[in-house]
C-alpha positions as CSV (number, residue, x, y, z in Angstrom):
1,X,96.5,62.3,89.6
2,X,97.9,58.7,89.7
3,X,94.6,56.0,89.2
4,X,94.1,52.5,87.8
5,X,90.7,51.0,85.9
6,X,89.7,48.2,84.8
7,X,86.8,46.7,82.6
8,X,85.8,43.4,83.6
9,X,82.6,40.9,83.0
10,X,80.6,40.5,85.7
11,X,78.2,37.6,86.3
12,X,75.8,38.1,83.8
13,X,78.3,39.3,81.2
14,X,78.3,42.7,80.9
15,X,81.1,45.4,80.7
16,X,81.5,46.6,84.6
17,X,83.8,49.5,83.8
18,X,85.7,50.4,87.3
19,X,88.6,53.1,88.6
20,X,90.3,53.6,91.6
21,X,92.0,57.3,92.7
22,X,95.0,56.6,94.4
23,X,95.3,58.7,97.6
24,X,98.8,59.7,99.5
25,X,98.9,62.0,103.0
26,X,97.9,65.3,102.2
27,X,99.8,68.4,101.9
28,X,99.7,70.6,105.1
29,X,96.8,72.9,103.3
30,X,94.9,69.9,102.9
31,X,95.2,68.0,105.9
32,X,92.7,70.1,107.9
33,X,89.9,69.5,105.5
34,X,91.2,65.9,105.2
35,X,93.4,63.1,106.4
36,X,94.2,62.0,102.9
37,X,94.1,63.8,98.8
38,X,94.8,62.3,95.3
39,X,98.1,61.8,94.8
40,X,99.8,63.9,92.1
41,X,102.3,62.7,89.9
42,X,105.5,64.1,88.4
43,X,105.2,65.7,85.2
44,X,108.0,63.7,84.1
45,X,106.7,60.0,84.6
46,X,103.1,60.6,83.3
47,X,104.2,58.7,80.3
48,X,105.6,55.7,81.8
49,X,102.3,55.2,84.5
50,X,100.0,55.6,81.6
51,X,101.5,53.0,79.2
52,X,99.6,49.5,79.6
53,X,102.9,47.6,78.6
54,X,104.3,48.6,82.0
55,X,104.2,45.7,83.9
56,X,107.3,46.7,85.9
57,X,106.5,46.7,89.4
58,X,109.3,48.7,90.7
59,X,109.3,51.0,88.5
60,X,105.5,51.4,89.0
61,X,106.9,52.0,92.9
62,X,109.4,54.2,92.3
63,X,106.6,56.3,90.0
64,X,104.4,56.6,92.6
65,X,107.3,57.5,95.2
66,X,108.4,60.1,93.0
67,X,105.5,62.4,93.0
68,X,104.7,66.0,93.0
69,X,103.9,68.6,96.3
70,X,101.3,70.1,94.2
71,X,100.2,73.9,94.9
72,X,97.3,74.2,95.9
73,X,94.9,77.0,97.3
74,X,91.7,76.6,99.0
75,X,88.2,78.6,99.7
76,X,84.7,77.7,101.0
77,X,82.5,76.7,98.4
78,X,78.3,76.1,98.5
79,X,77.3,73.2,100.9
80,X,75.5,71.8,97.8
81,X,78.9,70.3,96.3
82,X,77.8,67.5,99.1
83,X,74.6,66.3,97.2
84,X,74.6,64.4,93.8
85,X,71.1,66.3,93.4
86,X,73.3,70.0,92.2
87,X,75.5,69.6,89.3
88,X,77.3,72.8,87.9
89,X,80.4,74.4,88.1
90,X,78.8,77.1,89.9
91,X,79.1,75.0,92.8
92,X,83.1,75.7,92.2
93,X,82.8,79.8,92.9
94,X,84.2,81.0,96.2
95,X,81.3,82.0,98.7
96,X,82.0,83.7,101.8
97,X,83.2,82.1,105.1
């Protein structure tokens, strides 16, 4: 998935350590459960978006134009996956419809 962080100061001093996902329009499996999803890069330009020396905007363009149609399957999962109260991949397993 394509993101961007930063660590900055913030008025008292401190580290304020911050990220961004970058979203696209999602893939027609997707865009029932939701009018937007992560956008997934291509294999091949990992490299190039993850190096800090890039300061090339267009290629920084072009990388993110040149993504990836990822495959993807869905299922229903536990209604708790909603609540920062449950944590644990269990929440992950397939329950019924």
């Amino acid at each position: 998935m394509a993101g961007l962080y930063e660590i900055w100061k913030d008025p008292e001093g401190r580290d304020l350590k911050t990220f961004t996902i970058i979203t696209t329009t999602p893939v027609p499996i997707v865009a029932d459960l939701h009018n937007r999803m992560p956008l997934v890069l291509n294999k091949i330009n990992e490299k190039d978006w993850l190096d800090p020396a890039n300061e090339d905007v267009f290629q920084v363009l072009m990388i993110l134009q040149n993504t990836v149609s990822p495959e993807l399957t869905k299922h229903a999962v536990s209604a708790q996956v909603n609540s920062p109260a449950f944590d644990s991949v269990e929440l992950l397993k397939k329950v019924s419809d």
